[in-house]
C-alpha positions in Angstrom: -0.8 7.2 13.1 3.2 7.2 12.1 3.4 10.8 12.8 7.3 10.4 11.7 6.6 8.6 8.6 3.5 11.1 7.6 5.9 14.2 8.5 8.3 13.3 6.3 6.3 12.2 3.5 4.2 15.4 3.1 7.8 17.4 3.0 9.1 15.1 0.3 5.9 15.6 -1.5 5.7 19.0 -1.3 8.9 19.2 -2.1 8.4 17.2 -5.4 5.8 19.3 -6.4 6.4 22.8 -8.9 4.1 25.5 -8.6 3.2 25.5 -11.8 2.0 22.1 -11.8 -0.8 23.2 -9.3 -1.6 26.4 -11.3 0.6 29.1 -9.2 3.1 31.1 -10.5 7.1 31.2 -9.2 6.3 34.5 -7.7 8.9 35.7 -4.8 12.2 34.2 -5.4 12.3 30.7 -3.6 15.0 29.6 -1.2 14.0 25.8 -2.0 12.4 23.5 -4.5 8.6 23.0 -4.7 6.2 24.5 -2.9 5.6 26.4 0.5 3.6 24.8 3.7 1.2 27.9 3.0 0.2 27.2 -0.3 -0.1 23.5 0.4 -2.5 24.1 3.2 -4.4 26.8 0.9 -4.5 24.0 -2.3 -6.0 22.1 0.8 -8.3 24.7 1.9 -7.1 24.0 5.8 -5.1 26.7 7.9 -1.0 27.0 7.7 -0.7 26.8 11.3 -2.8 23.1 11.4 -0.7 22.2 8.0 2.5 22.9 9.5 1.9 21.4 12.7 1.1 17.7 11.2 4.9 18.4 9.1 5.9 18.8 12.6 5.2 16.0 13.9 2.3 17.4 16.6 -1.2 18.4 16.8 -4.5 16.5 16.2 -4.5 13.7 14.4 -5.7 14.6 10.7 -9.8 13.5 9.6 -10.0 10.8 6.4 -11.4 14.3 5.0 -8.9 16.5 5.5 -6.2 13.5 4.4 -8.5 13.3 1.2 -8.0 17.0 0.6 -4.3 16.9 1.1 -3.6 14.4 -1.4 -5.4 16.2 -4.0 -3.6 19.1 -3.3 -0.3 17.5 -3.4 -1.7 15.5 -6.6 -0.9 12.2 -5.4 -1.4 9.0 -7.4 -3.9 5.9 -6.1 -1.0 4.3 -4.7 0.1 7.7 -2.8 -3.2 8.4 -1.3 -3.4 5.2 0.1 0.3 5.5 1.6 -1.1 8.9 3.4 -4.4 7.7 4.4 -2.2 4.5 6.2 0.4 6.7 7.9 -2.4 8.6 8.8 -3.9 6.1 10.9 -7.0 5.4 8.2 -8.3 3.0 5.7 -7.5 4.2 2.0 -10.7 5.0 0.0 -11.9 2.1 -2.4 -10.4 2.9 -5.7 -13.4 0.8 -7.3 -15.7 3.6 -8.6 -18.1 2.5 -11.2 -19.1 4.9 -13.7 -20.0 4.8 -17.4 -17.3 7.5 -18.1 -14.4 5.2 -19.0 -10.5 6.0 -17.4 -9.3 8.5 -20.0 -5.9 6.2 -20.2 -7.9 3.0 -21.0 -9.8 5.1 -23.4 -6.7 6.7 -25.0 -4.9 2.8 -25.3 -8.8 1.9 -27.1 -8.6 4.7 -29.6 -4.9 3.6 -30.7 -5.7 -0.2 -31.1 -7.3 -0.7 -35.0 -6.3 -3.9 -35.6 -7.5 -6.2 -32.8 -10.9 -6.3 -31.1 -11.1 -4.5 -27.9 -13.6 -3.0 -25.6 -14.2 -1.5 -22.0 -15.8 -3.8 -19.5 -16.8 -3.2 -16.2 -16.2 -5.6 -13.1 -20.4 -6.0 -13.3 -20.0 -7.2 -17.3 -21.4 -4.0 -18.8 -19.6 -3.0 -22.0 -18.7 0.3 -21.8 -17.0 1.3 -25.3 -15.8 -1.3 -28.1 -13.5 -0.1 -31.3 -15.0 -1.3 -34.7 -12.9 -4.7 -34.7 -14.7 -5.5 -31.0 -18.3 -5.0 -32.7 -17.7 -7.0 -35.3 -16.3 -9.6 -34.0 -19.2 -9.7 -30.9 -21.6 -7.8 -31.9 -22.8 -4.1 -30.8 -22.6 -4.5 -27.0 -23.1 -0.9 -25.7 -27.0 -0.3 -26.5 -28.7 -2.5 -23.9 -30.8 -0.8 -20.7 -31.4 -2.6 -17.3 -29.6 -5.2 -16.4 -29.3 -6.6 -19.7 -26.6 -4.3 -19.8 -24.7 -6.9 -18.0 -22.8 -10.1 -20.6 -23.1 -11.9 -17.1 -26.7 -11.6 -16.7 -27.6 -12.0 -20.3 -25.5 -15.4 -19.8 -27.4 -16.2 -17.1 -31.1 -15.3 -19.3 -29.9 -17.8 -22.0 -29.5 -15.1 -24.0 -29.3 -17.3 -27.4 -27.3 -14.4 -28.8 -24.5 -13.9 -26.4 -24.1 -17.9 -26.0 -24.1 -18.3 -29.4 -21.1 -16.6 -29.4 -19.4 -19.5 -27.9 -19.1 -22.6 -29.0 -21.4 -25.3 -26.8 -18.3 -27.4 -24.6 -17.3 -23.9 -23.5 -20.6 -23.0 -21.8 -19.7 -24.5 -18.2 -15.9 -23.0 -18.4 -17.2 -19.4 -18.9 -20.7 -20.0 -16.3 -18.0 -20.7 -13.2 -15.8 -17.8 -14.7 -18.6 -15.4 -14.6 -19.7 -16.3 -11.5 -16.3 -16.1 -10.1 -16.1 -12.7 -11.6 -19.3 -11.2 -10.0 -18.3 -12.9 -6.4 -15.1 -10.7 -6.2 -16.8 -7.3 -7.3 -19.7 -8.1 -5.1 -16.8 -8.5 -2.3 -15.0 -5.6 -3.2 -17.3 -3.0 -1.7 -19.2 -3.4 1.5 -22.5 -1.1 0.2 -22.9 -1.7 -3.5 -26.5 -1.3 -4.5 -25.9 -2.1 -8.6 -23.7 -5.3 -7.4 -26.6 -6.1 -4.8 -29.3 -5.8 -7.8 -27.7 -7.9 -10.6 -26.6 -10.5 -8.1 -30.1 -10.6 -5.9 -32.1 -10.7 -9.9 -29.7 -13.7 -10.9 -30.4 -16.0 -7.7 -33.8 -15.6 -8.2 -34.0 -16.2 -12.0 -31.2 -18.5 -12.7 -30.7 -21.7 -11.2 -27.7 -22.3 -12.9 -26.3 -18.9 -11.5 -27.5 -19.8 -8.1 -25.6 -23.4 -7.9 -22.7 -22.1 -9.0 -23.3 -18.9 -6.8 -23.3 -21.6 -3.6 -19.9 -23.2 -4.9 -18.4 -19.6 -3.7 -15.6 -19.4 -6.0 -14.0 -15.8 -6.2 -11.4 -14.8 -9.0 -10.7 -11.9 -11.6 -10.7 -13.2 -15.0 -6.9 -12.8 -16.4 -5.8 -13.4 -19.5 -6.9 -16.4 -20.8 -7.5 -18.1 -24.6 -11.4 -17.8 -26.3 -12.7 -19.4 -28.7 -15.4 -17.3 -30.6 -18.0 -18.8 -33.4 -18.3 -15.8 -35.7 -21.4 -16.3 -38.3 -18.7 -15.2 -41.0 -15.8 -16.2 -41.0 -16.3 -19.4 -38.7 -14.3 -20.0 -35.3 -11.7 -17.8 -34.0 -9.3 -19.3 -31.3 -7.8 -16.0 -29.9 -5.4 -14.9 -26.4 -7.3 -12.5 -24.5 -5.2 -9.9 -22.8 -6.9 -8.2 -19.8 -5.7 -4.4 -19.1 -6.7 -2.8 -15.4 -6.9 0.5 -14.4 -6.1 2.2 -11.5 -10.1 2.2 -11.4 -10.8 -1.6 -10.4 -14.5 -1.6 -11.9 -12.8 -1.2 -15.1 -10.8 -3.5 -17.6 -10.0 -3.3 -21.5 -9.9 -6.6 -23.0 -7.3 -7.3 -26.4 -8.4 -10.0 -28.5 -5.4 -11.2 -30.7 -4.4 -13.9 -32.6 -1.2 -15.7 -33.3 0.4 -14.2 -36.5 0.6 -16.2 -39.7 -2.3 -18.3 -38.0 -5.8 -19.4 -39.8 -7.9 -17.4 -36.8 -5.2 -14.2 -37.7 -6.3 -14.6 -41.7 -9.9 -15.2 -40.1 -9.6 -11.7 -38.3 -8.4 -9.9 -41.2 -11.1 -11.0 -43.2 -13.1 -10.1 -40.2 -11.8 -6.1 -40.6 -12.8 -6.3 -44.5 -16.4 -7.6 -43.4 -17.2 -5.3 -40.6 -20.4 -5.4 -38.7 -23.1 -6.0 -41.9 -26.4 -7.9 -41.0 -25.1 -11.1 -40.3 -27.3 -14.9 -39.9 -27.3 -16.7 -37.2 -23.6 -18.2 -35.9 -23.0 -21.4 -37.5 -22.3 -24.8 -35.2 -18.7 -24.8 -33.8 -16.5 -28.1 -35.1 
C-alpha cells in the first residue's frame, strides 16, 4: 500500500470533482474547489472519520470493496480504478465483462458509420450488433442460440455458410487466427465458465481446433486485410479496422475499402443490393 501516493490521489480526485457532477447541489458557500471528505465518504457509503483517515495517510488499510466503492464515488475511469486499487495495495478488477449489452460508445460509433460494414464482436466470436452494410455483406449474424452463436465455433463445425464467406487459400490463415483469438480470452480470466464451454466443445469436436489448440499460439486479431466472396457482387479485398473498448470482451470491426478501387465500386453496389435472398457464394478467382 503507497499510503503517500493513495492520500494524495484521492485529494486531487476529489478535488477534480463538482458537486453537481455527482448529483449534490453547491449548497453552503465553499472555501475550495470540488467536493468535501464528507460527502465523498457518504457517495461511498463508508464513515467520514475512516474516509479522512486514509487522506491522512493512517488507519487500516482500505478492502478491494470499499476501494471499489470509492472509485465509483469519485467516478473514476478504467484506468483510474486500477491506479487506486494498485496504491491501495490490490489487484485492479478484470475490465473484461462479457455481456450482450454492447459499450454504449462502441454502440454510439455503430450507429454513425452508414457507409461501411461494421458490427460488435465479442472476444468469444459472438456478433453482438451489425449495421445494414455488415449484414449484407456477411450475412445476418445476430440470430444464432448455443454456441453457434460463436463465428469461431461455427468455423470450427464446417459451417459451409460462414467458410464460404472466404475464399478456400484463406481457410488455414483465419483457423490459427481464431484459435489464437480464443487462447487469449480463455487466458484473460482465471474462472470463465462460457470460455471453458466453447473451448472444452471445440477439443472434443474439432480436430482441426484441437491441433492448432496444442500449437498454443495467443494473439488479439488487429487490424488486418480480408478478402470476402460475396454471392453478388463477387470478391471484396477490404482493411479491417479493429476498435476496443475499455470493456476487453468487446471489439467493433470497420470493413473499408480503398477509394476509387473495384472492391470500393463492389461495396457501393453492395449498399444498392442490401440483404435480398441471395444463392450460394460463387468460387473465389
Amino acid at each position: 500500500m503507497d499510503r503517500t501516493g493513495l492520500a494524495d490521489f484521492l485529494r486531487r480526485r476529489r478535488a477534480a470533482l463538482q458537486p453537481e457532477e455527482v448529483g449534490l447541489g453547491h449548497g453552503r458557500r465553499r472555501r475550495t474547489a470540488g467536493l468535501r471528505r464528507e460527502e465523498v465518504a457518504a457517495l461511498a457509503a463508508m464513515s467520514t472519520d475512516f474516509y479522512t483517515r486514509i487522506e491522512q495517510r493512517r488507519g487500516a488499510v482500505p478492502s478491494e470493496q470499499t476501494v471499489g466503492a470509492l472509485a465509483r464515488a469519485l467516478r473514476l475511469n478504467q484506468d483510474e480504478r486500477d491506479h487506486l486499487f494498485q496504491l491501495s495495495g490490490h489487484t485492479p478488477p478484470p475490465r473484461a465483462v462479457r455481456t450482450d449489452h454492447v459499450t454504449p460508445s462502441l454502440l454510439r460509433l455503430l450507429d454513425h458509420l452508414d457507409d461501411a460494414p461494421a458490427q460488435v464482436v465479442s472476444d468469444l466470436g459472438v456478433v453482438l450488433r451489425q449495421n445494414a452494410l455488415a449484414e449484407a455483406l456477411l450475412g445476418v449474424q445476430t440470430t444464432y442460440t448455443g454456441l453457434r452463436r460463436s463465428i469461431i465455433y461455427r468455423w470450427f463445425m464446417d459451417d459451409p455458410e460462414e467458410r464460404g464467406r472466404f475464399p478456400e487459400e484463406d481457410h488455414a490463415i483465419h483457423s490459427r487466427s481464431y484459435v489464437a483469438t480464443l487462447r487469449a480470452a480463455h487466458g484473460r480470466m482465471s474462472h470463465d465458465p462460457e470460455a471453458d464451454e466453447l473451448v472444452d466443445a471445440l477439443l472434443a469436436e474439432s480436430p482441426e481446433f484441437a491441433a492448432l489448440w496444442n500449437r498454443h499460439e495467443v494473439a488479439v486479431r488487429g487490424d488486418e486485410r480480408k478478402r470476402i466472396v460475396h454471392p453478388s457482387v463477387g470478391l471484396l479485398t477490404l482493411d479491417c479496422q479493429i476498435l476496443t473498448a475499455e470493456n476487453l470482451t468487446e471489439r467493433l470491426v470497420v470493413f473499408t475499402a480503398t477509394p476509387g478501387s473495384e472492391d470500393a465500386e463492389r461495396l457501393t453496389l453492395l449498399a444498392v443490393i442490401g440483404t435480398q435472398d441471395l444463392a450460394e457464394p460463387p468460387a473465389a478467382r
